[in-house]
C-alpha positions, 0 to 999 in steps of 0.5 A: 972535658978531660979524663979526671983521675978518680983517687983511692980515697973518692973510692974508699969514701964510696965504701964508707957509703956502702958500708953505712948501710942498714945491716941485712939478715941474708947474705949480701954480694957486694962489688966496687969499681976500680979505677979503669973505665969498665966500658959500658955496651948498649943494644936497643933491639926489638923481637918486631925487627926482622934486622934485630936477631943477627944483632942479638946473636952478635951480642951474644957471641961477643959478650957470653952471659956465662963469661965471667970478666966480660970486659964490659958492662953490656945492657940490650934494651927492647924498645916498645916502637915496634910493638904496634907493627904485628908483634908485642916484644914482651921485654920492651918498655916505654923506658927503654925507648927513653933511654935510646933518645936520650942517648942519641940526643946527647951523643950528637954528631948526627946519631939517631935512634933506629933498630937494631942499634949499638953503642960504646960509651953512649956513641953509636956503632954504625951498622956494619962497624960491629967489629969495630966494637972490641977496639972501641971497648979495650980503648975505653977501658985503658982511660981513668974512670970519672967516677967510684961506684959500690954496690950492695944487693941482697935477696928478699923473699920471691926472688927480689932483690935490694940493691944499695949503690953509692957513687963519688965523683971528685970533678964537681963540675962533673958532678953537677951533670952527674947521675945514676942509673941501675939496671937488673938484667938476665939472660937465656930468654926465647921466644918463638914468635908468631906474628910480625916481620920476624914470624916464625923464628925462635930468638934467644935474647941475652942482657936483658934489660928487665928494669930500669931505675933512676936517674938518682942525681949525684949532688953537689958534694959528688955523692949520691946514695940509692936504694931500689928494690927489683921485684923479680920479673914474671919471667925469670932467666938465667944470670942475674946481674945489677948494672949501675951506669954513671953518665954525664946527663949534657953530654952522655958521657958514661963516667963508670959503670958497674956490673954485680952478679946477683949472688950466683947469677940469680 
């Protein structure tokens, strides 16, 4: 399918999504997308992979937390199939290991779910092509985005969080395959672990993905409007964010993503 230009008003309809909902007694922080791809990096790692920390420092390295301007919306998911091997990773989810074979289910040319994995635009990185990651991530940023995102989140007692999304996507053919995803994520994190192929090592992990939400469908109009509330995790860390993913659920496509630090990192 060919790029399809997302207008100034498929935005300022999303806006108008946004600014219907209900008024919130603390003060919100709120970003919109523009009309570039803001590129969306995935990787699926896991504290039981002795291949998976030179993975993390790399993410780290490429995509500072504390950078303001990232270039990219960045998500590292710990899968949950490494937890029976010697060592619980305490950020794995069952959901996160979904959201690995959904991505490489629809990617196809061959791509398979293995650790530590790397995607661009929901397309695999081989190993050893992790320089090739900048390249891939510039390209995509210079192609219109296929669809307008707004976000809202606004604090609550206990650290939580409610986010307010809104998504246009103007092809209706691809907003029939059209959904939402939103992700709360954090950074800083170590764990000094005591079992497993990686025993005794400290690893310090960034991105994290600590909850995953949806798919909310965009409907037949375009639109989509979604209201989640994140409770905060046991274990809190450092820069908070709300990521919201647009993907075409046939092929995998990433129409646009969105990332919303929490009001001053959380």
């Amino acid at each position: 399918m060919s790029p399809v230009h997302v207008s100034s008003a498929v935005v300022t309809a999303a806006l108008a999504l946004l600014a219907a909902a209900p008024a919130a007694a603390a003060p919100a922080c709120t970003a919109k997308s523009g009309e570039a791809m803001l590129p969306l990096v995935e990787l699926f790692t896991s504290e039981g992979c002795d291949s998976c920390p030179p993975a993390d420092r790399w993410l780290s390295a490429a995509f500072p937390p504390d950078r303001a301007g990232a270039g990219a919306s960045v998500l590292a998911f710990h899968v949950d199939y490494w937890d029976r091997l010697g060592w619980k990773d305490r950020f794995a989810s069952p959901a996160h290991t979904e959201r690995q074979r959904a991505a490489v289910t629809t990617a196809g040319g061959g791509a398979f779910a293995y650790t530590p994995q790397v995607l661009v635009q929901g397309r695999d990185v081989a190993p050893g092509r992790r320089g090739d990651v900048p390249g891939r991530v510039a390209a995509a940023a210079r192609r219109p985005a296929r669809a307008g995102v707004a976000l809202e989140a606004t604090p609550g007692d206990g650290g939580a969080w409610t986010v307010y999304a809104t998504v246009a996507v103007a092809d209706r053919a691809a907003a029939r395959r059209a959904a939402l995803w939103l992700a709360y994520t954090d950074s800083g994190h170590a764990t000094d672990v005591k079992a497993g192929e990686n025993r005794g090592a400290r690893l310090v992990h960034d991105h994290v993905v600590r909850a995953w939400r949806g798919p909310f469908p965009v409907a037949a109009d375009g639109a989509v409007a979604a209201n989640v509330t994140f409770a905060p995790p046991g274990e809190r860390g450092r820069g908070a964010a709300i990521v919201a993913v647009v993907l075409d659920a046939a092929s995998g496509d990433v129409l646009q993503t969105l990332t919303l630090p929490a009001c001053g990192g959380g």
